[in-house]
MMTF fields as JSON, N, C-alpha, C and O atoms, coordinates in Angstrom:
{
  "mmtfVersion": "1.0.0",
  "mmtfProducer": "UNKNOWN",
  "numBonds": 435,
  "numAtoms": 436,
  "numGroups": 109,
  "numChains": 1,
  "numModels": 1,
  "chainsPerModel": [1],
  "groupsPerChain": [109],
  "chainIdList": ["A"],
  "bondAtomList": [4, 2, 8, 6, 12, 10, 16, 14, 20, 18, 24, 22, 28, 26, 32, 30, 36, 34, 40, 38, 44, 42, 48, 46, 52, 50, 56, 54, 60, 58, 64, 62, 68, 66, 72, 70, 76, 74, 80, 78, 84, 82, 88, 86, 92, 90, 96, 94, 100, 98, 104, 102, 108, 106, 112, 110, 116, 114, 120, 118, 124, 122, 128, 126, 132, 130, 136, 134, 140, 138, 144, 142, 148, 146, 152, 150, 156, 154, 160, 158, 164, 162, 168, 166, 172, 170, 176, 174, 180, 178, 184, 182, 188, 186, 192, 190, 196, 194, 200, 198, 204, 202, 208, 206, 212, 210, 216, 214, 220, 218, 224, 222, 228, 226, 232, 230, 236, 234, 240, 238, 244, 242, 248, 246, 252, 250, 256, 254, 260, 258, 264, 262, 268, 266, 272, 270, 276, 274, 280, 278, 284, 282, 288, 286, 292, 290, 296, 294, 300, 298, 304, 302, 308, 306, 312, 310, 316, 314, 320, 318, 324, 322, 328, 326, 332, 330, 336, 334, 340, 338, 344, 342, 348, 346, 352, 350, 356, 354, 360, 358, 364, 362, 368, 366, 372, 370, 376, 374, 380, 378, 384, 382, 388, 386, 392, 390, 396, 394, 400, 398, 404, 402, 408, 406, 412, 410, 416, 414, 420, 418, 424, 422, 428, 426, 432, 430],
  "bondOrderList": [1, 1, 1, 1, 1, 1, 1, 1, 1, 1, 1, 1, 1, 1, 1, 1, 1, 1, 1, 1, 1, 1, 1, 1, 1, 1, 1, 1, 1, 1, 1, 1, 1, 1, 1, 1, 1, 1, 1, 1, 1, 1, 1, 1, 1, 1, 1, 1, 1, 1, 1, 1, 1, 1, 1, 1, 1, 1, 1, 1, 1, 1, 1, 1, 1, 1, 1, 1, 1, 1, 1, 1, 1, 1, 1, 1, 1, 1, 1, 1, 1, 1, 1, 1, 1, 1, 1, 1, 1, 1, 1, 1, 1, 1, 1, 1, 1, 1, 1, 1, 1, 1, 1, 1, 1, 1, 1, 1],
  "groupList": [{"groupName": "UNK", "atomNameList": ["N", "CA", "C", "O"], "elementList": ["N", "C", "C", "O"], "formalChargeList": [0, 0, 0, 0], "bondAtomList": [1, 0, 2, 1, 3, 2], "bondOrderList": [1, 1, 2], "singleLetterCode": "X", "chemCompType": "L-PEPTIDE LINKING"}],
  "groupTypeList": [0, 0, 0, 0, 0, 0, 0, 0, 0, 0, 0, 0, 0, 0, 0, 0, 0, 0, 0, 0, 0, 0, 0, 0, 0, 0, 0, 0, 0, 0, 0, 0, 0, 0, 0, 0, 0, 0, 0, 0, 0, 0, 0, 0, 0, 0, 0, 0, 0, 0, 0, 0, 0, 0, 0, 0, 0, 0, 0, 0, 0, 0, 0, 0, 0, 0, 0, 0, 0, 0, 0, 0, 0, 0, 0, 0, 0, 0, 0, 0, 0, 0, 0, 0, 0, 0, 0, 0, 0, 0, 0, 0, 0, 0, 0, 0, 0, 0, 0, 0, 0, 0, 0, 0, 0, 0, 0, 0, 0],
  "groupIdList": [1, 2, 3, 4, 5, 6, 7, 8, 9, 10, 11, 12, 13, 14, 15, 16, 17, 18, 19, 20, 21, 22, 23, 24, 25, 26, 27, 28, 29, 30, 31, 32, 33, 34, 35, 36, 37, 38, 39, 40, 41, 42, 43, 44, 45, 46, 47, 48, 49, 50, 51, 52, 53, 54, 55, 56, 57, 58, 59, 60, 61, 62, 63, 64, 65, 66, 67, 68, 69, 70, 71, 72, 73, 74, 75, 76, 77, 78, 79, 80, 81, 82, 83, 84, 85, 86, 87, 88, 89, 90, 91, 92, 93, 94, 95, 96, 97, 98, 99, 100, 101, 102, 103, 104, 105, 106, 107, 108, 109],
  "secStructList": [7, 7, 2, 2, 2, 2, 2, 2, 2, 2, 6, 2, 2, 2, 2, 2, 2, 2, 2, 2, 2, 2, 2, 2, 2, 2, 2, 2, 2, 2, 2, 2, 2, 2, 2, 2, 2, 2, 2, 2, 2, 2, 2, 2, 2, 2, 2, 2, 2, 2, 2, 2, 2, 2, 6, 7, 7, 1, 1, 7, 7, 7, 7, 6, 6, 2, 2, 2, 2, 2, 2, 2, 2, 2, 2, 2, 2, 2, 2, 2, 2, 2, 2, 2, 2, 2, 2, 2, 2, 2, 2, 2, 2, 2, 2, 2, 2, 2, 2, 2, 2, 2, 2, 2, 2, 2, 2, 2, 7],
  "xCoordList": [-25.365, -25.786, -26.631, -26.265, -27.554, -28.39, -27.679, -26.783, -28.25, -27.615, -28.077, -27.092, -28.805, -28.983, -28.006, -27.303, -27.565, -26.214, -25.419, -24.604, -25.311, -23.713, -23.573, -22.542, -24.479, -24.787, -24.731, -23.933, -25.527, -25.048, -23.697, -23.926, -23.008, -21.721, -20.659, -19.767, -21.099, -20.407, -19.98, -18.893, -21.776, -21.451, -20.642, -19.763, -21.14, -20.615, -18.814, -18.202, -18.554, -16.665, -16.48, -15.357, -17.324, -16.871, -16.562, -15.556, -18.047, -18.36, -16.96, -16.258, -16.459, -15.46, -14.636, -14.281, -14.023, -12.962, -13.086, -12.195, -14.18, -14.098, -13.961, -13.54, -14.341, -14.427, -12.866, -12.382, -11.948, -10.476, -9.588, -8.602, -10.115, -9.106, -9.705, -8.883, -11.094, -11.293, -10.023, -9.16, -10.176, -9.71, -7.902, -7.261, -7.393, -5.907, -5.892, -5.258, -6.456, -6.185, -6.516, -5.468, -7.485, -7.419, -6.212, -5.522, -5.874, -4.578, -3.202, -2.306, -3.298, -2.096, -2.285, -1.397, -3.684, -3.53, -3.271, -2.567, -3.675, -3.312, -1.568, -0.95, -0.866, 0.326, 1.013, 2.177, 0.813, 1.445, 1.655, 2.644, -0.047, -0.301, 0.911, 1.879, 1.158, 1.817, 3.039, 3.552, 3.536, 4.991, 5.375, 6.542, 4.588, 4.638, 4.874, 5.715, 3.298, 3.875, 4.767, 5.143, 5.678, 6.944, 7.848, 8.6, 7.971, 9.02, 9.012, 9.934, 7.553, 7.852, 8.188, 8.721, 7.895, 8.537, 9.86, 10.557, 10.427, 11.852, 12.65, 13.854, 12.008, 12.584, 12.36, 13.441, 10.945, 11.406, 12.314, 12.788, 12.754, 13.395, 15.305, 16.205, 15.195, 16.427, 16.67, 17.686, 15.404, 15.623, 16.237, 17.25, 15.132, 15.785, 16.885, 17.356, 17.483, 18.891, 20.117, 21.179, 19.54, 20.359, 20.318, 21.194, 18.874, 18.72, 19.42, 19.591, 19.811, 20.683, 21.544, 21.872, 22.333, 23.385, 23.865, 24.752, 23.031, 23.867, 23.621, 24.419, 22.593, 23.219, 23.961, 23.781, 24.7, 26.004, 26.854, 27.903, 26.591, 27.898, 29.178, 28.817, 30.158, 31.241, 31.765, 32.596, 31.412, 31.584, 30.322, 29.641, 30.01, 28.749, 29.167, 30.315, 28.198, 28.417, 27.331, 26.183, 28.354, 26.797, 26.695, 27.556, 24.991, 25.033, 24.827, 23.986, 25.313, 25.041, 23.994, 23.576, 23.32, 21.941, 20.911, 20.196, 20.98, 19.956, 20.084, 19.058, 21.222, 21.591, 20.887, 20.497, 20.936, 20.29, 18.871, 18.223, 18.226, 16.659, 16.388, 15.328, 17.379, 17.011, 17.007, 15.972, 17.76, 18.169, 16.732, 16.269, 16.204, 14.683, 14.22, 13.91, 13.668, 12.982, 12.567, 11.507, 13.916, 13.978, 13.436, 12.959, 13.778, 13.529, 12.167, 11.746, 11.293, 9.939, 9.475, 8.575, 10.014, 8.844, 8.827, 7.806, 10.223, 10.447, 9.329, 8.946, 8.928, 8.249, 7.006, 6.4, 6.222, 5.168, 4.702, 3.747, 5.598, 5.584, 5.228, 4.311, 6.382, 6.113, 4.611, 4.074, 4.123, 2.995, 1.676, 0.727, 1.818, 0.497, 0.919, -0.08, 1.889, 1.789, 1.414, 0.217, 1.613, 1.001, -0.061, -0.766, -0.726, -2.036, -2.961, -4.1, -2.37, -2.64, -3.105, -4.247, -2.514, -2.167, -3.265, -3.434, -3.854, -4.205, -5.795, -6.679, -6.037, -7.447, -7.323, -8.188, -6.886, -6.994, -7.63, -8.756, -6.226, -6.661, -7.864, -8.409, -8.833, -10.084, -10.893, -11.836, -10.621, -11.369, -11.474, -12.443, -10.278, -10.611, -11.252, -12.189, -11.293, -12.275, -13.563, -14.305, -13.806, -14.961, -15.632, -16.732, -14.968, -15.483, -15.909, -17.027, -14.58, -14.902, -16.377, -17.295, -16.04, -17.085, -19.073, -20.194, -18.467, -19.505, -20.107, -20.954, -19.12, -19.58, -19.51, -19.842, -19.222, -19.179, -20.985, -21.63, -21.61, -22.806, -23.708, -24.844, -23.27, -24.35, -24.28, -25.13, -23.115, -23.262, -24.161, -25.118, -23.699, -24.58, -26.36, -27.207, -26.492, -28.155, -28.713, -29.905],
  "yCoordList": [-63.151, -61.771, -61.353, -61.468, -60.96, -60.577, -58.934, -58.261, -58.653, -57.515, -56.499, -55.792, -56.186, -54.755, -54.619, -53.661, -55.49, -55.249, -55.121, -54.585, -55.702, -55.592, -53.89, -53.278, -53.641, -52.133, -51.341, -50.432, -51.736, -50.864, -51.285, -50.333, -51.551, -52.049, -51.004, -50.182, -51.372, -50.748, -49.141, -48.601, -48.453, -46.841, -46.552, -45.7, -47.522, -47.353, -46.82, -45.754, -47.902, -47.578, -46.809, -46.606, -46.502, -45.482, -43.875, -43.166, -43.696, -42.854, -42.535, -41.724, -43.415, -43.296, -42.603, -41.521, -43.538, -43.409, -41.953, -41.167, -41.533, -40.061, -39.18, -38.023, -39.823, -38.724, -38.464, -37.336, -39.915, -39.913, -39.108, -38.628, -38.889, -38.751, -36.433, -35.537, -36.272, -34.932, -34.551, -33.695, -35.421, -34.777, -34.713, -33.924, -35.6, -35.762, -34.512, -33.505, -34.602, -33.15, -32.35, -31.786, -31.862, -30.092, -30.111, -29.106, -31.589, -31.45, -31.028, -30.372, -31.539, -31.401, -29.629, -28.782, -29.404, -27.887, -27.045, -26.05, -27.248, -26.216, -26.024, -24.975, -27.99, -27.398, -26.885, -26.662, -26.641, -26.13, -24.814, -24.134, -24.481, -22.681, -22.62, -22.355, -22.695, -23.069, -22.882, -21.763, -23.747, -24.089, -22.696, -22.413, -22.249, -21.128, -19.443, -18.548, -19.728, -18.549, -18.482, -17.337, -19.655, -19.402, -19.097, -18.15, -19.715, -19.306, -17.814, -17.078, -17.402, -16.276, -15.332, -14.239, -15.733, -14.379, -14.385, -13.381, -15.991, -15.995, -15.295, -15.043, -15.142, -14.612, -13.436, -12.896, -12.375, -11.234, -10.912, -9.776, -11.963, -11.772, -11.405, -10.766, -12.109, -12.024, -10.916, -10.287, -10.796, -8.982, -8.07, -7.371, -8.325, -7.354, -7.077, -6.166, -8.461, -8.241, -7.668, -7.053, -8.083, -7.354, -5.963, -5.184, -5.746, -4.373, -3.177, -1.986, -4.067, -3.624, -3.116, -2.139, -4.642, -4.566, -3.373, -2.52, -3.671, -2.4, -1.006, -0.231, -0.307, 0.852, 0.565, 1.341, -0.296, -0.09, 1.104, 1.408, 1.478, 1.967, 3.482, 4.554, 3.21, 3.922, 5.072, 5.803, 5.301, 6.656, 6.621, 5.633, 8.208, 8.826, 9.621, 9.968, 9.79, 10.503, 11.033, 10.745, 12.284, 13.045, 13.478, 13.953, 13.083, 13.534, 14.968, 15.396, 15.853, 17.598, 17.798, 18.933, 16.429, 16.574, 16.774, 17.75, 15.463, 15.558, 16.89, 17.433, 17.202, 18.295, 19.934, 20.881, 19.778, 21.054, 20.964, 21.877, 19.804, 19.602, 19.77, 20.259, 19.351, 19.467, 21.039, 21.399, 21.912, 23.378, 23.908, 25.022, 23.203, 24.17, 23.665, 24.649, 22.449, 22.249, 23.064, 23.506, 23.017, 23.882, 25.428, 26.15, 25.576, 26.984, 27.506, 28.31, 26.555, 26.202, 26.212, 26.961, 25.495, 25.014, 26.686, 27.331, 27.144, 28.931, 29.808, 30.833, 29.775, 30.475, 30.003, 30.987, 28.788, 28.225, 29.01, 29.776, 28.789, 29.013, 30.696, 31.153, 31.338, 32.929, 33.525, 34.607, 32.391, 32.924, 32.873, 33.656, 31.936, 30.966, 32.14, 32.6, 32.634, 33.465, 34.481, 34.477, 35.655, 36.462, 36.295, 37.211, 35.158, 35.031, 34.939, 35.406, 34.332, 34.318, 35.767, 35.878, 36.463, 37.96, 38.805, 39.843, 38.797, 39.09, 38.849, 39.656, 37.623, 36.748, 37.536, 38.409, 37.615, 38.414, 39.813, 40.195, 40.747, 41.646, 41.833, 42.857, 40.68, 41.455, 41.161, 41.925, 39.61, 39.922, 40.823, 40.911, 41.675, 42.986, 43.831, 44.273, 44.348, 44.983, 45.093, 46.059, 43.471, 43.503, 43.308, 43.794, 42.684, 43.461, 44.352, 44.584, 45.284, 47.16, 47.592, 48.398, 46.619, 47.72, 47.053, 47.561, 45.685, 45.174, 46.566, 47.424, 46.243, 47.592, 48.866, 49.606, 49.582, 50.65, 50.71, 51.69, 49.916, 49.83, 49.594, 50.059, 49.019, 48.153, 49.917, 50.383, 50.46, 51.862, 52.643, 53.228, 52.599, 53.934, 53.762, 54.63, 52.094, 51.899, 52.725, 52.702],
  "zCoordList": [-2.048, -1.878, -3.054, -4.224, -2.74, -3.888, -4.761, -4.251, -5.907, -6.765, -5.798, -5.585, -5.294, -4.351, -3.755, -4.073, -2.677, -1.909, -1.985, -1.233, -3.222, -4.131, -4.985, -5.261, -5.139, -5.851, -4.457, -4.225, -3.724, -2.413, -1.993, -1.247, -1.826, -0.945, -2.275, -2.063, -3.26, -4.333, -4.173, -3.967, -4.427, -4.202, -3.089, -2.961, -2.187, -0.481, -0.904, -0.836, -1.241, -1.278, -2.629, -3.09, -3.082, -4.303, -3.659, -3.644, -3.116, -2.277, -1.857, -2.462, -0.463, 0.28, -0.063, 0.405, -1.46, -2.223, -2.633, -2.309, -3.354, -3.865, -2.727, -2.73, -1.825, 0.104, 0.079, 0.168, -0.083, -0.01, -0.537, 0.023, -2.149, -2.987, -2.633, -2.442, -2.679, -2.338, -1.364, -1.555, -0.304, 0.955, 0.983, 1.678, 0.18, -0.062, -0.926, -0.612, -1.779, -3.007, -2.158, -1.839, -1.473, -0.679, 0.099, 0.274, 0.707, 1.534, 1.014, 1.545, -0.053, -1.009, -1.547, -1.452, -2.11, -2.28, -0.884, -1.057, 0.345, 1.329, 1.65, 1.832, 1.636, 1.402, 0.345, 0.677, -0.643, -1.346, -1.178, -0.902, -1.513, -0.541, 0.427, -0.286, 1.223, 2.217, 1.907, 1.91, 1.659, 1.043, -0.385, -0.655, -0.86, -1.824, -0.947, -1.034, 0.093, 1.148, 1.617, 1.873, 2.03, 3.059, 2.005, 2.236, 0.808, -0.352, -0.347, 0.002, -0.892, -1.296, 0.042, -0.151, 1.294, 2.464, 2.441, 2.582, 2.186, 2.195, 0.733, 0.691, -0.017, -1.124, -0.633, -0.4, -0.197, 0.267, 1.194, 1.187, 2.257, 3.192, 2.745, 3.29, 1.666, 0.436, -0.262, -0.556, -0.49, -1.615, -0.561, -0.6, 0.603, 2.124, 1.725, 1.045, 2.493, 3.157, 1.677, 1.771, 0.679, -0.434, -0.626, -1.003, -0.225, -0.479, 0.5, 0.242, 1.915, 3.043, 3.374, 4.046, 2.291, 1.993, 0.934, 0.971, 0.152, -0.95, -0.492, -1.018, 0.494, 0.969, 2.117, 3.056, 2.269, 2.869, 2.36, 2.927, 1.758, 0.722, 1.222, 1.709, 1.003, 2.074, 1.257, 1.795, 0.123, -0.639, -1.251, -1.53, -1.488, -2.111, -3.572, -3.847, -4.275, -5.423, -5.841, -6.179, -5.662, -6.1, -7.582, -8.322, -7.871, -9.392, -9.578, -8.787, -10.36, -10.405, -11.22, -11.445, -11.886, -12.495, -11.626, -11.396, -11.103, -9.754, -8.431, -8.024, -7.983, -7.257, -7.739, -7.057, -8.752, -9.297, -9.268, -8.756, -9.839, -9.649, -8.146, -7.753, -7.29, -5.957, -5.724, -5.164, -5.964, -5.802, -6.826, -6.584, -7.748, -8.293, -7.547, -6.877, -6.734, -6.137, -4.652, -4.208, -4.166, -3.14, -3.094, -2.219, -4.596, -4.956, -4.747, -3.916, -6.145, -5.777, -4.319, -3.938, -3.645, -2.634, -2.001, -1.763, -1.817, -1.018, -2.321, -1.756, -3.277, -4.087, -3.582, -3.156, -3.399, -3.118, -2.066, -2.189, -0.608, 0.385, 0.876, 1.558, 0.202, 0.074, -0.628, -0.391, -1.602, -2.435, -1.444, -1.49, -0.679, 0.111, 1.132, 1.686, 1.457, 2.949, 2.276, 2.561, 1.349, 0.767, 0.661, 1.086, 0.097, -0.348, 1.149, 1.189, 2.262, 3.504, 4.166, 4.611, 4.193, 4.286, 3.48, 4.12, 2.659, 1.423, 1.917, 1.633, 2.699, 2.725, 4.365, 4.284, 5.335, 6.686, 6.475, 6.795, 5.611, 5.293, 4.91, 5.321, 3.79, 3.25, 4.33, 4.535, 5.537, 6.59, 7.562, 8.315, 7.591, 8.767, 7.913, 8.579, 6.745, 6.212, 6.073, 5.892, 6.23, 5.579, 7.249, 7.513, 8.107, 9.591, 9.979, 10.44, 9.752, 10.152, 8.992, 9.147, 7.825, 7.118, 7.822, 7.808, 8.336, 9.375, 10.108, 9.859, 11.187, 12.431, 11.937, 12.863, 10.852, 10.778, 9.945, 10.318, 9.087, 8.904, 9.995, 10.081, 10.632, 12.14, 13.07, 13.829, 12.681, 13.46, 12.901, 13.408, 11.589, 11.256, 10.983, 10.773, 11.1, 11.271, 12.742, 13.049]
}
């Protein structure tokens, strides 16, 4: 065989070989991907059921810290609420005024 063929025959299976070893390594990286996604759903699937589990819970306790923030809160929101309907009230009113004072100009033109 002369040196050409042998240099060709050469790259030839180098080639291959690097075709081989690419295609095993992406294979090997997709399972892993793979094998990492299913871990990690099953680990969420774990936190779940723990997290499930612990409001199971068959007595309550209430904190009187938190209970009171809830009672300003509540408070608030009835102060919020009363302010925005006033202020509601407030914005009508200047629109019937400023209506009538509409037609009462459109009259007297």
């Amino acid at each position: 065989m002369s040196l050409l063929k042998l240099c060709s025959l050469f790259f030839t299976i180098f080639s291959l070989y690097l075709i081989l070893q690419v295609s095993l390594l992406s294979l090997y990286l997709i399972l892993q991907a793979s094998t990492a996604k299913a871990a990690s759903s099953d680990n969420v699937k774990n936190e779940f059921n723990k997290s499930n589990d612990s409001l199971n819970v068959k007595s309550v306790q209430i904190d009187p810290v938190a209970n009171t923030r809830l009672e300003y809160a509540d408070a608030s929101l009835a102060d919020i609420s009363s302010h925005m309907a006033e202020r509601r009230k407030t914005v009508q009113d200047k629109n019937k005024n400023n209506s009538r004072a509409d037609i009462e100009h459109s009259a007297s033109i």
